[in-house]
C-alpha positions as CSV (number, residue, x, y, z in Angstrom):
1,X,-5.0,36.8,-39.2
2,X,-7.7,34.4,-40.8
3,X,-8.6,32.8,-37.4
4,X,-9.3,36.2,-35.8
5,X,-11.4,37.7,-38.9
6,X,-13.6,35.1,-38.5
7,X,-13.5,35.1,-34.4
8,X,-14.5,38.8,-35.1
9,X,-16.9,38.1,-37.7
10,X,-18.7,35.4,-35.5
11,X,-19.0,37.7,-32.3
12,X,-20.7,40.6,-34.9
13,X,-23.1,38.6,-36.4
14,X,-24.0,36.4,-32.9
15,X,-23.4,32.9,-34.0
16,X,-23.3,30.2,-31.6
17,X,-20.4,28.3,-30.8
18,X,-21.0,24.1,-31.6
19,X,-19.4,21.6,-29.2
20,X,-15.9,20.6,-30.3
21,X,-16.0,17.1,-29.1
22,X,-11.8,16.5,-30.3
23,X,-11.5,19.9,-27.7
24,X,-13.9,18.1,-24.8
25,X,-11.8,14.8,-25.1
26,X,-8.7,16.7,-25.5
27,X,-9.9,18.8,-21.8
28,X,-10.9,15.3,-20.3
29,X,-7.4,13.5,-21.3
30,X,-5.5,16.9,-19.8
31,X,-7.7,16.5,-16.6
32,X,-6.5,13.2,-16.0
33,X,-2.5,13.9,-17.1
34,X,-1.7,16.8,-15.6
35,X,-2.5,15.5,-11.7
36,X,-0.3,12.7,-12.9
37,X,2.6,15.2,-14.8
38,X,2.2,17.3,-11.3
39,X,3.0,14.2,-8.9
40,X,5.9,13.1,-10.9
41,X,7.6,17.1,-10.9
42,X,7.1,16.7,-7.0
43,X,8.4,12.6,-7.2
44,X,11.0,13.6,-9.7
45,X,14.3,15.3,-7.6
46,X,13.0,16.1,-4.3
47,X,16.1,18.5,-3.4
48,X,14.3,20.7,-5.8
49,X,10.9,20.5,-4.7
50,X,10.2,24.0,-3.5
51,X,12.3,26.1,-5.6
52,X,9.6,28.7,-6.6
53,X,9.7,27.9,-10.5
54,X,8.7,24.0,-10.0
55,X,6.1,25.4,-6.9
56,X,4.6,27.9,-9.6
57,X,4.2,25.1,-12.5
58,X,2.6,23.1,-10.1
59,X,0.5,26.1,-9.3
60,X,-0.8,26.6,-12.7
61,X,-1.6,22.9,-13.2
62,X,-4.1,23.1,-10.5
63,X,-5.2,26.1,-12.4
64,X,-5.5,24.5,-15.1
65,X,-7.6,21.4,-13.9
66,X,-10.2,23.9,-12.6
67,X,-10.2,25.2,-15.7
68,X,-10.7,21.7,-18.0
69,X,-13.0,21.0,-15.1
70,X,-15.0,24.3,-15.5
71,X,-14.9,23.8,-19.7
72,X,-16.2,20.1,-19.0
73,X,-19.3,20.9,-17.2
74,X,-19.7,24.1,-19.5
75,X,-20.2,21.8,-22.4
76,X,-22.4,19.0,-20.7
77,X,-24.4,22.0,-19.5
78,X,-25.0,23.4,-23.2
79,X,-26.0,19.5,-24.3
80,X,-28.7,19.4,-21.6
């Protein structure tokens, strides 16, 4: 409840978001894990490999690296 008050609050009166640096390393660490997590689901049991739950949770790892990817250069962006 608190968190989205003040999310709401924030957007009303136009404040700025500040760089969370714990949330950019966090991002950075994720875009180097998850290529790693993904290669070991596919290295794991390879009589499994295209059943369409493990081919979707690969799916939305590479989503997810565009994403930390996108957030990364979003942030160095707002530095510069």
């Amino acid at each position: 409840m608190y968190v989205s008050f003040d999310a709401i609050q924030d957007l009303a009166l136009e404040h700025r978001p500040q760089p969370s640096y714990v949330g950019i390393g966090l991002a950075a660490a994720a875009l180097v894990i998850m290529p790693l997590r993904a290669r070991a689901k596919r290295r794991d049991d390879p009589t499994q490999m295209h059943t369409r739950v493990r081919e979707r949770s690969i799916s939305a790892n590479n989503i997810g690296r565009k994403m930390r990817r996108a957030l990364i250069a979003n942030q160095r962006n707002r530095e510069n």
